[in-house]
C-alpha positions as CSV (number, residue, x, y, z in Angstrom):
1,X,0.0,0.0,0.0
2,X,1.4,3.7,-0.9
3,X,0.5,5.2,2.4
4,X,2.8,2.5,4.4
5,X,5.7,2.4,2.3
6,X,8.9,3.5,4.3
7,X,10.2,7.3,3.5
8,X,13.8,6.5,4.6
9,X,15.3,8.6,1.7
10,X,13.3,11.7,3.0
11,X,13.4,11.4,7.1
12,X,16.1,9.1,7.6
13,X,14.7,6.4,9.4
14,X,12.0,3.8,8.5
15,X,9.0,5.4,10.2
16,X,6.5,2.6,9.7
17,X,7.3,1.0,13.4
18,X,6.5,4.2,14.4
19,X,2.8,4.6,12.3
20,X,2.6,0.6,14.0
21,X,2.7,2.0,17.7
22,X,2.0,5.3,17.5
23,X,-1.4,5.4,16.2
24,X,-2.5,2.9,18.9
25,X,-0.9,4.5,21.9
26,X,-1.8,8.2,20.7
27,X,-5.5,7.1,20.2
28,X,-5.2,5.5,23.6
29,X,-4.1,8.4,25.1
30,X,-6.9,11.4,23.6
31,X,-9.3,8.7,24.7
32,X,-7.6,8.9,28.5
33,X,-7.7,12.6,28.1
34,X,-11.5,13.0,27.0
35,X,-12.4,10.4,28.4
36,X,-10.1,9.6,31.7
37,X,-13.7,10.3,33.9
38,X,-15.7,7.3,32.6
39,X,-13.3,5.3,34.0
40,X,-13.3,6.5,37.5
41,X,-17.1,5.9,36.6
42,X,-16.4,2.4,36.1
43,X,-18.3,2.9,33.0
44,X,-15.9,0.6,30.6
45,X,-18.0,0.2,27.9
46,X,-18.7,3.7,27.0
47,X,-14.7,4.1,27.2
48,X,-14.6,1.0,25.1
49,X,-16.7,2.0,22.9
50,X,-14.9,5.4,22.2
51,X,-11.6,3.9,21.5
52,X,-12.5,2.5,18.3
53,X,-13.4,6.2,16.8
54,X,-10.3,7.7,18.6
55,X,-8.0,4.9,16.3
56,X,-10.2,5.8,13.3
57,X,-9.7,9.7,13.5
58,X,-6.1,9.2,14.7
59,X,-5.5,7.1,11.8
60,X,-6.8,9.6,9.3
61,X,-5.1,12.4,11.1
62,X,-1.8,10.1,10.9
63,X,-1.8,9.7,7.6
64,X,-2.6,12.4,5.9
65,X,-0.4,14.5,7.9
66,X,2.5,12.5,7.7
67,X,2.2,12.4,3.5
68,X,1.6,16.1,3.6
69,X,4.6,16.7,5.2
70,X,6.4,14.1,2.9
71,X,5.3,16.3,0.1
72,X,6.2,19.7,1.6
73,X,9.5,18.2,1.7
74,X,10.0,16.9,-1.6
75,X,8.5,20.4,-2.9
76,X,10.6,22.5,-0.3
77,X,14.2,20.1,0.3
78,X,16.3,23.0,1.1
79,X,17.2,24.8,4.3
80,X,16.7,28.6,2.7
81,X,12.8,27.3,2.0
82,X,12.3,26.2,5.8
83,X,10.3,29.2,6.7
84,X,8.1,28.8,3.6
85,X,7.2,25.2,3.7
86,X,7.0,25.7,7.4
87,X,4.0,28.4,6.7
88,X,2.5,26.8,4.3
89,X,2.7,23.5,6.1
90,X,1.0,25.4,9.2
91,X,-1.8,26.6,7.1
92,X,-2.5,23.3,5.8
93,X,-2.8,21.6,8.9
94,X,-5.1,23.9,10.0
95,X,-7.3,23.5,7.0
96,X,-7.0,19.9,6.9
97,X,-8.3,19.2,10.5
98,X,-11.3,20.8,9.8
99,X,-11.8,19.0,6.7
100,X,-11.1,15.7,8.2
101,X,-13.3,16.4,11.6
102,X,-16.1,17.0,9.2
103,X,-16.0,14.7,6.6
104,X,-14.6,12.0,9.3
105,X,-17.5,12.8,11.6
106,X,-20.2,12.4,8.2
107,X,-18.9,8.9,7.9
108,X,-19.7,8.2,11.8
């Protein structure tokens, strides 16, 4: 698959240990943070329940960032256009949350 093959050349290292762990201890840990209380509650389910969705949105956050910044890098290699990718990189992210909370939360 495209998304999972290894950008060694760009970062350095093979980062798809990382995509392996990452995505399910992140998702654990948002779930923690929004919803740490339910487990004082003893209410397991509900916190069960919500992990699932936390992975799915943490997966899609994940992924798309990680090839927009593989992009920005290909289109910006050099150090004198680290300010610029850096902006526009910003800017994207920004954009692209919103667009991926929405469309992410139509398909819930």
């Amino acid at each position: 698959m495209k998304f999972f093959r290894s950008r060694k050349e760009i970062i350095g290292f093979d980062d798809r240990w990382l995509i392996l762990f990452g995505i399910p201890l992140v998702s654990l840990l948002v779930n923690t943070l929004l919803f740490g209380h339910l487990l004082k509650e003893r209410a397991y389910d509900i916190f069960g329940g919500c992990f699932p969705i936390s992975v799915y949105f943490t997966s899609i956050y994940w992924i798309v960032f990680r090839e927009l910044y593989y992009y920005m890098v290909r289109k910006y290699p050099v150090n004198k256009d680290f300010r610029k990718r850096q902006a526009i990189t910003i800017g994207l992210v920004f954009v692209g949350y919103y667009v991926i909370d929405f469309l992410g939360g139509l398909f819930l």
